[in-house]
C-alpha positions as CSV (number, residue, x, y, z in Angstrom):
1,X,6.7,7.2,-12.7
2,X,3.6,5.3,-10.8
3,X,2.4,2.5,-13.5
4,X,0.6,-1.1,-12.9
5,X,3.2,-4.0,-11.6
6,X,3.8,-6.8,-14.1
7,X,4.8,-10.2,-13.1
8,X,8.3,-9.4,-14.0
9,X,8.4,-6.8,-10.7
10,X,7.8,-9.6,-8.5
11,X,11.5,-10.2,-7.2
12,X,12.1,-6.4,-6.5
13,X,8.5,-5.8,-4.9
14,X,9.6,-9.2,-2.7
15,X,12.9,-7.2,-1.9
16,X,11.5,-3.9,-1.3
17,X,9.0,-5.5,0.9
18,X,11.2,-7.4,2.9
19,X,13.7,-4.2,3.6
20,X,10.8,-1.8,4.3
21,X,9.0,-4.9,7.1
22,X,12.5,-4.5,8.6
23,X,12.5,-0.7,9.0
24,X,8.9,-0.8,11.0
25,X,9.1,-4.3,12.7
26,X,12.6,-4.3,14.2
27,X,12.8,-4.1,17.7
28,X,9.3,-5.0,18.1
29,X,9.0,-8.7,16.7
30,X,11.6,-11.4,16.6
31,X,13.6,-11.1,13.2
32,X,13.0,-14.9,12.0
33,X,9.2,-13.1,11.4
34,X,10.2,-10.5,8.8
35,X,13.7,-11.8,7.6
36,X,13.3,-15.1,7.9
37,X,15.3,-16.1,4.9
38,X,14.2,-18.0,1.9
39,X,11.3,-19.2,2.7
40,X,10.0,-16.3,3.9
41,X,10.9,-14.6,0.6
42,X,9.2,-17.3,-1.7
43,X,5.8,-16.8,0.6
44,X,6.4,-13.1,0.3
45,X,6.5,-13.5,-3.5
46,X,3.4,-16.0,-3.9
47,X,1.4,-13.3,-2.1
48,X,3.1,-10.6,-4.7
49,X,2.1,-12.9,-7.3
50,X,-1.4,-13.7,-6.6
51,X,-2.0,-9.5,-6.2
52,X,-0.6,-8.9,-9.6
53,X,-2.5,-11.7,-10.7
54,X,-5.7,-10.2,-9.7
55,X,-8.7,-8.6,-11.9
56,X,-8.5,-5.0,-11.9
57,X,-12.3,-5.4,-10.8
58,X,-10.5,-6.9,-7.9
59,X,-7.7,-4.3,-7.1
60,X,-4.4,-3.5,-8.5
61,X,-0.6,-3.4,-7.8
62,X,0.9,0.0,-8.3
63,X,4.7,0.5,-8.5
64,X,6.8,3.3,-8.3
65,X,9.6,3.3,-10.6
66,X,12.7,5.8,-10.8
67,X,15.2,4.9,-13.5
68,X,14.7,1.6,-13.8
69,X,14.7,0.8,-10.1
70,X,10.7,0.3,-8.1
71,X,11.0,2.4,-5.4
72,X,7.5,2.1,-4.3
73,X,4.5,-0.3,-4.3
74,X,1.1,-0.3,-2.9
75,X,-1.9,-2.6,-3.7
76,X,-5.3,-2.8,-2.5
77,X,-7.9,-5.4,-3.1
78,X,-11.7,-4.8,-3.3
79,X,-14.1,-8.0,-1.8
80,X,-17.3,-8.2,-0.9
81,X,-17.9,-5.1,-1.2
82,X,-15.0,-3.3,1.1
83,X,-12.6,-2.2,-0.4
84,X,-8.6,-2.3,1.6
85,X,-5.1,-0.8,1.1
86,X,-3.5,-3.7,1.9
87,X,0.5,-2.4,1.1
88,X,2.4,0.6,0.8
89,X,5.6,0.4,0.5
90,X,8.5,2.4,-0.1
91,X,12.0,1.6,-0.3
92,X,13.3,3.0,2.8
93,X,16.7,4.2,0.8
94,X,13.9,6.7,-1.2
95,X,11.7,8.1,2.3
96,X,10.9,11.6,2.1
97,X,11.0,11.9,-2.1
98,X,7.6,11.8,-2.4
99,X,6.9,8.4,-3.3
100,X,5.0,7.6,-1.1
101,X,2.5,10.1,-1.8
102,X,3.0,9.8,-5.3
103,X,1.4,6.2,-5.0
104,X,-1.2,7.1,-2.3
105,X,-2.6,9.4,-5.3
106,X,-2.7,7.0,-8.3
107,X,-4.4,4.8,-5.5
108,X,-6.8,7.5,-5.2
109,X,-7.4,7.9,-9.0
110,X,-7.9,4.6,-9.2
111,X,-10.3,4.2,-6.7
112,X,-12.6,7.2,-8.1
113,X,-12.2,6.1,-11.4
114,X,-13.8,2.7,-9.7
115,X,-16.5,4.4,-8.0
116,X,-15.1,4.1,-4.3
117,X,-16.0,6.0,-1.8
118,X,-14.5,4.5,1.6
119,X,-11.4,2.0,1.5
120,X,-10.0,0.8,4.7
121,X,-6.6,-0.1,6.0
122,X,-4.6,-1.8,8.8
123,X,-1.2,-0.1,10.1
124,X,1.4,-1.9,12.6
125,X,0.8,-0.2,16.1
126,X,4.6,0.4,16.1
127,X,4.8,2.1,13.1
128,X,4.7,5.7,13.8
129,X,6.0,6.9,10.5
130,X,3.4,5.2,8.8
131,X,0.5,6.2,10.6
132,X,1.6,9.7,11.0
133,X,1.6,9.6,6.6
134,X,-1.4,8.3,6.5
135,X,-3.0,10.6,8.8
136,X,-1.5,13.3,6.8
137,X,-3.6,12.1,3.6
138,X,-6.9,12.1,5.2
139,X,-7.1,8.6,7.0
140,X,-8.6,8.1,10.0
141,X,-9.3,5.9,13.0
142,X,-12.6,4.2,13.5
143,X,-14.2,4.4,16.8
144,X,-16.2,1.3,16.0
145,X,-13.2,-1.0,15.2
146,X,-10.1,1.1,15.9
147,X,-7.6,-2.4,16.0
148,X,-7.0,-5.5,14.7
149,X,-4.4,-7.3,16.8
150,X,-1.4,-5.2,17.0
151,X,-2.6,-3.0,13.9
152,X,-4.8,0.1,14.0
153,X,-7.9,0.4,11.4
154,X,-8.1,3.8,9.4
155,X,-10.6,4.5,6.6
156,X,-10.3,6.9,4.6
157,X,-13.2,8.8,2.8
158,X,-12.6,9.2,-1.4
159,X,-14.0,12.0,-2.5
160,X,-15.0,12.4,-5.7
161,X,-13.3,15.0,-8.1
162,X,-15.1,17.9,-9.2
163,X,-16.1,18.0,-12.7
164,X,-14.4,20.6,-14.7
165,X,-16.9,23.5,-14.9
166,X,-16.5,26.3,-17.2
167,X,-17.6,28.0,-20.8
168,X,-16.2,26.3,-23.8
């Protein structure tokens, strides 16, 4: 089930965060810079907190939940016009379920249901299972501003659904 985040979530999208930062960033950065204990966690959950916070003029939090347990969370933000995916995450104990997607689409919903039509995202360079998933649901690289740092831009073109057509 894909449904809006509550402040209650904030603990277990903190968690989940933290283990799935470990998946992509080890081996790459020191580990004081993803698991850097406690205080890493509390910053981690401020940043949680002020997302699920946020008008839904202003983005959302999405979580995926499977009995009982969020498996999943993605949020995006729209300002100043540009709208950005700026987390999805899945638990890495749930990879290859479908979760993943399952929140890639409500994102999508939402975002037509919002009127946008381009939403853009960074990915860690490193992160090859990433980037290969978002590729794989329409994102791609701009030539104009292809990174950021040690991330890699992608926008991603929403395209409105159909309308249903037919007699009634």
């Amino acid at each position: 089930m894909i449904r809006t985040a509550h402040p209650a979530d904030l603990d277990a999208i903190a968690a989940l965060h933290a283990r799935a930062r470990a998946t992509y960033y080890t081996g790459h950065i020191p580990e004081q810079a993803y698991a850097g204990g406690a205080e890493l966690h509390r910053r981690t959950r401020e940043g949680w907190s002020r997302a699920v916070a946020r008008d839904a003029a202003e983005g959302g939090v999405l979580c995926a939940e499977q009995e009982g347990e969020i498996t999943g969370v993605a949020a995006f933000r729209t300002q100043d016009g540009e709208t950005t995916l700026t987390q999805l995450h899945v638990d890495p104990v749930h990879w290859r379920r479908g979760t993943g997607t399952a929140l890639h689409a409500a994102c999508l919903d939402a975002w037509r249901r919002a009127g946008i039509r381009r939403v853009r995202l960074e990915v860690y360079e490193h992160n090859l299972r990433a980037q290969a998933f978002y590729a794989n649901h329409g994102w791609r690289p701009d030539p104009a501003t292809p990174r950021s740092g040690t991330h890699r831009t992608l926008w991603l073109q929403v395209v409105p659904t159909p309308a249903a057509s037919g007699a009634e």
